[in-house]
C-alpha positions, 0 to 999 in steps of 0.5 A, a space after each residue: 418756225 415754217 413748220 409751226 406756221 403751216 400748222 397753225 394755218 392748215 386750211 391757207 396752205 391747202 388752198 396754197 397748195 391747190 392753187 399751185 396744183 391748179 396752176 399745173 394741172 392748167 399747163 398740162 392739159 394745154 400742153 396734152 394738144 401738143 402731144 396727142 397732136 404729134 402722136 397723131 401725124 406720127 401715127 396717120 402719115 408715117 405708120 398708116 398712110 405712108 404713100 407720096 402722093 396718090 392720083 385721083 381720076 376723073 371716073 373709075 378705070 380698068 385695073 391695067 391702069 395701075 401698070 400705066 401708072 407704074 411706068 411713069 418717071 420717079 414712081 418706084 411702088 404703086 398700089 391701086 385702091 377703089 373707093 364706094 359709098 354706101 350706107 352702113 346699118 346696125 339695128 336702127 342706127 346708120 351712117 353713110 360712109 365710104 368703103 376703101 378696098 385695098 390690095 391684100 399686102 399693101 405697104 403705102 396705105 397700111 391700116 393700123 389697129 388700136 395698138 398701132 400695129 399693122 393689119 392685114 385683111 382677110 379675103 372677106 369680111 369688112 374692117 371698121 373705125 372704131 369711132 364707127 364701131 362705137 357709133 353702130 355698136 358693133 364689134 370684130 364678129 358682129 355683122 352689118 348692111 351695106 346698101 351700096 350706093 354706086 354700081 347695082 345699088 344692092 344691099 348687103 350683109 356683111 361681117 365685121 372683122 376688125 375695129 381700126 384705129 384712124 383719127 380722121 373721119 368714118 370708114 369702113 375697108 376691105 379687101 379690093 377683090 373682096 370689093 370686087 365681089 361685093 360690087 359685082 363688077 371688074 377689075 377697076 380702081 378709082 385712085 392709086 397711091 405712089 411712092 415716088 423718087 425724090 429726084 425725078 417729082 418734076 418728071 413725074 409732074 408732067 408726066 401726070 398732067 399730059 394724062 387727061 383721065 387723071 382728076 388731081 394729084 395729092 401730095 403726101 409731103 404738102 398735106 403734112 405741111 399744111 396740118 402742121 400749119 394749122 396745128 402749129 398755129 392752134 397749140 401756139 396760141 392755146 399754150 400762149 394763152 394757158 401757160 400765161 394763166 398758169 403763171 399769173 395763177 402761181 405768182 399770185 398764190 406766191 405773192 398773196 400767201 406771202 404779203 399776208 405772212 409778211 404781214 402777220 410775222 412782220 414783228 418777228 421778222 423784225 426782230 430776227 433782223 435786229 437779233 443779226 439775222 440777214 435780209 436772206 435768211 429773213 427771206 428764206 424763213 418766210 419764203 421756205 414754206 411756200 417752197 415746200 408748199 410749191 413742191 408737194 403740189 406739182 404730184 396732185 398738179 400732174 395728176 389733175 392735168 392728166 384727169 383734164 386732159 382725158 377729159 378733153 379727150 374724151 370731149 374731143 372725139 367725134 366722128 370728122 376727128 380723134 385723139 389720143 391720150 398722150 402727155 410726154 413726160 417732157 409736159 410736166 417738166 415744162 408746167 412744173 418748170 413754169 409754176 416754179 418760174 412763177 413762184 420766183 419771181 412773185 419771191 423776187 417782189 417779196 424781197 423787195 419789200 423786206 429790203 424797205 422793211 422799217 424795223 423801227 416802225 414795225 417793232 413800235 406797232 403793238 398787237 
């Protein structure tokens, strides 16, 4: 019988099938931001910047500061790090950004390349975002100009030698001695980054404030606090608001599907409760179809979510931020899991009205 229903009615149960996919496909792409979001801090603070905290100063100081600095109460690791602002060209695009050198080795501040592995950078040559890559239309062995923005303010041509994985922004980044050489000037940093003891930070703490060259401290552990706030708030009313969707979808698909087969076999239904059928197996006749029709949809339902999702991706990346595509397996349970939910509970309804079925008055209704 559900078989022969389905068939005299092929184009009802492909758009019941769609719109059960559709209900899917919503709560995978609503989902996706959960989980690009938390491949991203897994990526930007625990495998790139891996630092405490890092001291900013007033101006740039003589590189025997790092020394100072290691000798503070709680630090266990420093490493020094100079920033320049300069302004990259490629042909006639150009962007102004900021050029971070690092030592060669540093473990606090690593940079990441597109398969998420650490990079070391070569004594020379200057390493880039891939957005930025993107955007100038360069790649590893292209060449750039620099015009520094600080210091002599000279120009520079200078070769790409890798294309970064960041998320946050565009910047370019060098070796600091390389920097140096660049910049034609000593040994100076504008920051250092810190690993710290977590039970003297309160040393530490004062310590740094008794220093009149520092400019402000940045905590590690409190920036991750803070964008997990504003994440957590965004993919909570996001998910909220699209799981609701998917929900209402999926009931209504069920419901409507269902309310016009009850109406359509209501005398055979009938009939089959006056033959000794039980309401169950009545229900279980009408419902089985729309089950079956449920089930093959979720395949085309992931699918199409994971299409939206890299959509959204893709309409995402910018030059303030970037995503990556991440859907954990764990999404499609959830969606299929709450269309399923959905599905039940619009069955719930249907059974209601099967139970108030008059058996009299539908076998005396003539077609």
């Amino acid at each position: 019988m559900m078989i022969r229903n389905i068939a005299r009615h092929p184009v009802r149960a492909a758009f019941t099938a769609l719109g059960m996919a559709l209900a899917t496909a919503i709560l995978v792409v609503s989902l996706f931001t959960r989980d690009t979001m938390e491949q991203l801090i897994d990526v930007t603070y625990f495998l790139a910047d891996r630092q405490d905290a890092t001291i900013g100063f007033v101006e740039k100081r003589i590189e025997n500061v790092v020394e100072q600095v290691n000798r503070l109460p709680g630090v266990l690791a420093a490493e020094p790090f100079r920033e320049v602002p300069v302004r990259i060209r490629h042909g006639n695009v150009e962007r102004r950004i900021t050029i971070s050198g690092r030592p060669a080795g540093a473990d606090l501040r690593r940079i990441i390349d597109v398969d998420l592995r650490p990079v070391a950078l070569p004594e020379t040559g200057l390493a880039i975002s891939g957005m930025l890559g993107h955007i100038l239309g360069v790649a590893a062995g292209d060449t750039v100009e620099l015009d520094l923005l600080e210091g002599a303010r000279h120009t520079v041509t200078m070769p790409v030698v890798a294309t970064v994985e960041d998320y946050f922004g565009i910047r370019g980044m060098m070796d600091i001695d390389a920097l140096r050489q660049v910049m034609r000037e000593a040994p100076v940093v504008t920051s250092v980054n810190l690993s710290l003891d977590e039970n003297r930070k309160e040393d530490f703490y004062a310590a740094v404030k008794s220093m009149p060259t520092v400019a402000g401290v940045a905590l590690q552990r409190v920036s991750l606090a803070n964008f997990r706030k504003t994440v957590a708030l965004l993919i909570t009313t996001m998910a909220s608001i699209y799981t609701g969707l998917a929900a209402v979808i999926a009931f209504g698909v069920v419901y409507n599907n269902a309310r016009i087969s009850l109406s359509e076999r209501a005398r055979e239904l009938a009939s089959l409760r006056v033959l000794g059928f039980t309401r169950g197996e009545v229900l279980r006749i009408l419902l089985l179809e729309l089950a079956i029709l449920t089930l093959i949809a979720q395949p085309p339902g992931w699918a199409m979510g994971y299409g939206l999702a890299w959509v959204m991706k893709t309409n995402l990346a910018g030059e303030l931020m970037r995503v990556r595509l991440v859907v954990e397996h764990s999404t499609y349970v959830f969606a299929t899991s709450v269309v399923v939910l959905a599905a039940v509970a619009s069955a719930v309804v249907i059974r209601e009205r099967i139970d108030k079925l008059d058996l009299v008055a539908v076998l005396k209704t003539r077609d």
